[in-house]
C-alpha positions in Angstrom: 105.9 67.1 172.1 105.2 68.6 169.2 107.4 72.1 169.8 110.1 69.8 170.8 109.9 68.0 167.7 109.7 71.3 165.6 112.7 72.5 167.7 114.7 69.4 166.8 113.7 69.4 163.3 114.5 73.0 162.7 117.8 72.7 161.5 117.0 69.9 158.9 113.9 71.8 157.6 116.3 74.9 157.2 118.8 72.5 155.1 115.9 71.6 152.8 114.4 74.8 152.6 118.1 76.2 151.5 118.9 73.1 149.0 115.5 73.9 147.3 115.7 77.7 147.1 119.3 76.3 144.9 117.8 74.1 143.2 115.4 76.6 141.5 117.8 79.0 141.6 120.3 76.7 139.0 117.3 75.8 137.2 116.1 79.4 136.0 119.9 79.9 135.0 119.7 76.5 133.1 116.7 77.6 130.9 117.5 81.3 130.9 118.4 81.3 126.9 119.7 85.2 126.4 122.6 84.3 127.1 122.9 81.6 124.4 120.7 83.8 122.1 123.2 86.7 122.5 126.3 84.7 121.9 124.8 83.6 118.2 124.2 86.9 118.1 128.6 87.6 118.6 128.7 84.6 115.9 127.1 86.3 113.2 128.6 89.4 113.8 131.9 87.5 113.9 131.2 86.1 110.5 130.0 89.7 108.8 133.6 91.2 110.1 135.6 88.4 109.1 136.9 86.9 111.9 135.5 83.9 112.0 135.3 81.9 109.1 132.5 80.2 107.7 133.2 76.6 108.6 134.1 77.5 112.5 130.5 79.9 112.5 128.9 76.5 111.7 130.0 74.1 114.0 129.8 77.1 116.8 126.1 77.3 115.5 125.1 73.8 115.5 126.2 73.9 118.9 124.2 76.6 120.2 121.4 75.2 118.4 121.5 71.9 120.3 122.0 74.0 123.7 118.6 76.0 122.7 116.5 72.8 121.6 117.8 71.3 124.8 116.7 74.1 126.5 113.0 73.9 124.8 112.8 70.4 125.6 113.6 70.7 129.3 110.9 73.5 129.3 108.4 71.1 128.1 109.1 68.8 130.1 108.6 70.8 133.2 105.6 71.9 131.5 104.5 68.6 131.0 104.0 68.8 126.9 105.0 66.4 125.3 108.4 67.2 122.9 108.5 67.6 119.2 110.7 65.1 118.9 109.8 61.7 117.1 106.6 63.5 115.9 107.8 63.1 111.9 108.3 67.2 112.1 111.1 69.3 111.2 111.4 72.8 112.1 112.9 74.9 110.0 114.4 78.3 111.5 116.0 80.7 108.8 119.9 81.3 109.2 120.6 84.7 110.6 118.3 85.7 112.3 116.9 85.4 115.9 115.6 82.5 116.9 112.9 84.1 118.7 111.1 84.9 115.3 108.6 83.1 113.4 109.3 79.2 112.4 107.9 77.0 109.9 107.0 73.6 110.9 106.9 70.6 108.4 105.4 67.5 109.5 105.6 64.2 107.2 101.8 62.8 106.3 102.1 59.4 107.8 99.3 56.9 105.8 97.7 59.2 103.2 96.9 57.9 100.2 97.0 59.8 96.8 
């Protein structure tokens, strides 16, 4: 019974194994960030040569922010470590350059007394 049951199955198992090998597939395109690193990279250089102006190179940077933090936070959470957010902190990433670099972290002192 049982190689008739694997015989039968064998079709749905092959489904499954194909939707999951997508599944991870999509998800290490979702959380692969060159891409988005390299396109702030275009920004900037769009802004040094003048064709893009200052105001457009901010709202396509704020963008690209949000897709990297999204990014981060989607990491985590496959990770299972708990996200930045809501912890009182702000990070702070200076403008031009990659994000990859060094960041400083404030974090607000919640009850201390002075």
């Amino acid at each position: 019974m049982l190689l008739i049951d694997d015989l039968l199955l064998l079709p749905i198992s092959g489904f499954k194994f194909i939707f999951r090998t997508l599944q991870k597939v999509a998800e290490e395109q979702y959380l692969d960030d060159a891409p988005i690193k390299a396109r702030l990279l275009e920004l900037q250089l769009e802004l040094e040569s003048g064709e893009l102006s200052e105001e457009d190179y901010v709202k396509e940077e704020a963008t690209i922010i949000r897709q990297l933090r999204d990014i981060e936070k989607h990491r985590r959470e496959v990770a299972g470590v708990p996200s930045e957010e809501g912890t009182g902190g702000l990070v702070f990433r200076p403008g031009g350059q990659d994000l990859s670099g060094a960041s400083v972290t404030l974090h607000q002192d919640v009850g201390r007394k002075k």
